[in-house]
C-alpha positions in Angstrom: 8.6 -11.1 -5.3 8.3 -10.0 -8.7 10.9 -7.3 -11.2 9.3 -5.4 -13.4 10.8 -4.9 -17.0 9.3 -3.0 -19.7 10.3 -3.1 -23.7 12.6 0.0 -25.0 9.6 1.3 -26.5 7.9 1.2 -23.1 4.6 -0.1 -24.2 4.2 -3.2 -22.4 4.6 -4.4 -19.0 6.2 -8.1 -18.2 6.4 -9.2 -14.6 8.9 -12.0 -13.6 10.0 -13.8 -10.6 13.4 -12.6 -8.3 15.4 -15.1 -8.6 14.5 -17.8 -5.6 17.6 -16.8 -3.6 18.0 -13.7 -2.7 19.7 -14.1 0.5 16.7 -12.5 2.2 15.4 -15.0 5.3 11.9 -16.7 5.6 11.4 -14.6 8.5 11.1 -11.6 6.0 7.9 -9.9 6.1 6.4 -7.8 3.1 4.7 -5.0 4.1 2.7 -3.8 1.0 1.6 0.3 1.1 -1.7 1.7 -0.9 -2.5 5.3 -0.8 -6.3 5.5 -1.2 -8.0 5.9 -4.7 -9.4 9.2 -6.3 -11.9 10.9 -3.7 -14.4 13.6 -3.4 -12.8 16.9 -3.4 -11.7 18.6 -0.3 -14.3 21.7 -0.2 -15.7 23.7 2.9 -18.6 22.9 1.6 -18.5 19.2 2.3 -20.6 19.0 5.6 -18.9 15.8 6.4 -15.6 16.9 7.0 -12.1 15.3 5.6 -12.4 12.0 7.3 -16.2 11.6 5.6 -15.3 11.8 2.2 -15.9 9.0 -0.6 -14.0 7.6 -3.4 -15.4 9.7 -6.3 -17.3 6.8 -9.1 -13.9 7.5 -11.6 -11.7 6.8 -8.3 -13.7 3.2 -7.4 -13.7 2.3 -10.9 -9.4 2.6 -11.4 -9.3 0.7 -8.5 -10.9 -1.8 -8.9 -8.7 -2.4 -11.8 -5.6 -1.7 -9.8 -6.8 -4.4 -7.6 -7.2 -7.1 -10.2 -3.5 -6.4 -11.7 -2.7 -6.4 -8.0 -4.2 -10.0 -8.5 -3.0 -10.7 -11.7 0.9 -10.4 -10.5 0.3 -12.9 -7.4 0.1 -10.8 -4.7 -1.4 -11.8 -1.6 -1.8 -10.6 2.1 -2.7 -12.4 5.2 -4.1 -9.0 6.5 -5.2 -5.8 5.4 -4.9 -2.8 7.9 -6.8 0.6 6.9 -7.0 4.3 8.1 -10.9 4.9 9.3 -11.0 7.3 6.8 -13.9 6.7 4.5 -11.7 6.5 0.9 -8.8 4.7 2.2 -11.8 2.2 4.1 -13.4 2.1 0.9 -10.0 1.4 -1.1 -9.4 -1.3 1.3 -12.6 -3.2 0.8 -12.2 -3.0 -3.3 -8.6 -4.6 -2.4 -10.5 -6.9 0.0 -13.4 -8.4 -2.2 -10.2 -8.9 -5.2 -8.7 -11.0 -2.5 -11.2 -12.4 -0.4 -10.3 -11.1 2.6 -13.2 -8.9 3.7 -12.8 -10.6 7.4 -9.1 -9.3 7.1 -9.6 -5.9 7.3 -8.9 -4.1 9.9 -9.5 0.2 10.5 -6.3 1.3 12.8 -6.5 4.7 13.9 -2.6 4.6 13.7 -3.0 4.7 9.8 -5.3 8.0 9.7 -3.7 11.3 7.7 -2.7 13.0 11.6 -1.9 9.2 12.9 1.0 8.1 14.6 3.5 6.1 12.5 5.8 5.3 15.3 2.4 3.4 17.0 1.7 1.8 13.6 5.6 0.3 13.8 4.2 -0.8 17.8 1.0 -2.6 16.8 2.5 -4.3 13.4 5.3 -5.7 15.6 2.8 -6.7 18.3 0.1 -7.4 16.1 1.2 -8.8 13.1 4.6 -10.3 13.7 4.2 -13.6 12.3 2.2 -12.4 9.1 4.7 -12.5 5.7 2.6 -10.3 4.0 0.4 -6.9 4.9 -1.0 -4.3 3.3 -1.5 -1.3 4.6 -3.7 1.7 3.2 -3.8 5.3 3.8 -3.0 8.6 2.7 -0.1 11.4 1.6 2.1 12.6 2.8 1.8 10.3 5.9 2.7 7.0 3.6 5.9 8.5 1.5 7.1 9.6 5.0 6.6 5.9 6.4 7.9 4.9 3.3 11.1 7.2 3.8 12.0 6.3 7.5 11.8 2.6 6.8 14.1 3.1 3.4 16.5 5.5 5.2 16.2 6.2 9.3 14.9 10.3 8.2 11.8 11.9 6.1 13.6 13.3 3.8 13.6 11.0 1.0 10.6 12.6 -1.7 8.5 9.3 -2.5 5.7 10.1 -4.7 2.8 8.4 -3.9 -0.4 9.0 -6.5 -3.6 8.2 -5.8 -4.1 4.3 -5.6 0.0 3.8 -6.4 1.3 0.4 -4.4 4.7 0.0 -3.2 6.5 -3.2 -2.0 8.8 -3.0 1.1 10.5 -6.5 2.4 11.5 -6.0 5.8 13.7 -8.8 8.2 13.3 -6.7 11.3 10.4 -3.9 11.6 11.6 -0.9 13.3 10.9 2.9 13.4 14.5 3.6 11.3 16.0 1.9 8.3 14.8 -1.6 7.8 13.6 -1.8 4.5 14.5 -2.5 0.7 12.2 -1.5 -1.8 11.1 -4.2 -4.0 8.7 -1.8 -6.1 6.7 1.6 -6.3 4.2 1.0 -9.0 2.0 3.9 -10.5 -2.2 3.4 -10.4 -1.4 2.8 -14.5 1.0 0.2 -14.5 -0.7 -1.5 -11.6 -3.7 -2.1 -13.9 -2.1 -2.8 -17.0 -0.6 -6.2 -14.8 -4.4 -7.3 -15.0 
């Protein structure tokens, strides 16, 4: 786990390690959240439909640098889940060739803009119980309301996600209600600036 500090003129970024005890078991897992990069506009004149649309070239290009500060601050995930989506797929897979985890990615319906988050909570705790690390990637508002019931037990907590921002829950006991500290919400631009 990392704290984030930057200088009083706020010009550079310096990442350093939580102290080793935190008082925060090894059963712990950290459940990582990406909201998809920049994609195509939403027009009626996309014959595709919402679900079909692409990460626009600007939106593939930030992330891929996103994902290398990602890498540059030690990250890592044993599994990468994704809405079906095309951009938050295609988000997923720039995360996944960083890391090297193509075969870890999974699509999971759960994790799609009109998904259920309540079925997400099922499959990670059937799923995915003995992973320590997981990312998950999808879309507004669905995520900062995810984000909100697992900080607080309600959605009324106004979490901001931009496009291609990352936060950082660590969770002892997954569960549709509070369970959650935040460990960090990072922007798109101070996410690449760790790189």
């Amino acid at each position: 786990m990392f704290e984030l500090a930057a200088n009083p003129a706020g010009h550079t970024i310096d990442i350093q390690p939580f102290p080793a005890n935190r008082g925060v078991t090894s059963t712990t897992m950290d459940l990582y959240i990406l909201r998809h990069a920049i994609a195509e506009p939403r027009t009626g004149l996309l014959p595709r439909g919402d679900s079909q649309r692409e990460l626009t070239i600007e939106g593939a290009g930030k992330m891929r640098r996103v994902a290398q500060g990602m890498r540059a601050a030690k990250l890592s995930f044993e599994a990468v889940l994704s809405s079906p989506y095309v951009r938050a797929r295609q988000t997923a897979e720039i995360v996944a060739d960083e890391f090297v985890l193509t075969q870890k990615l999974e699509l999971v319906a759960a994790l799609a803009p009109d998904g259920s988050p309540e079925e997400l909570i099922q499959l990670l705790n059937r799923d995915f119980s003995g992973r320590k690390s997981v990312l998950l990637v999808g879309h507004e508002p669905y995520l900062g309301r995810l984000i909100s019931v697992l900080l607080t037990g309600g959605v009324n907590l106004a979490v901001n996600m931009r496009k291609a921002a990352l936060c950082h829950l660590s969770i002892e006991e997954l569960r549709w209600d509070r369970c959650a500290t935040l460990e960090f919400l990072l922007t798109p631009g101070l996410a690449k600036r760790l790189g």
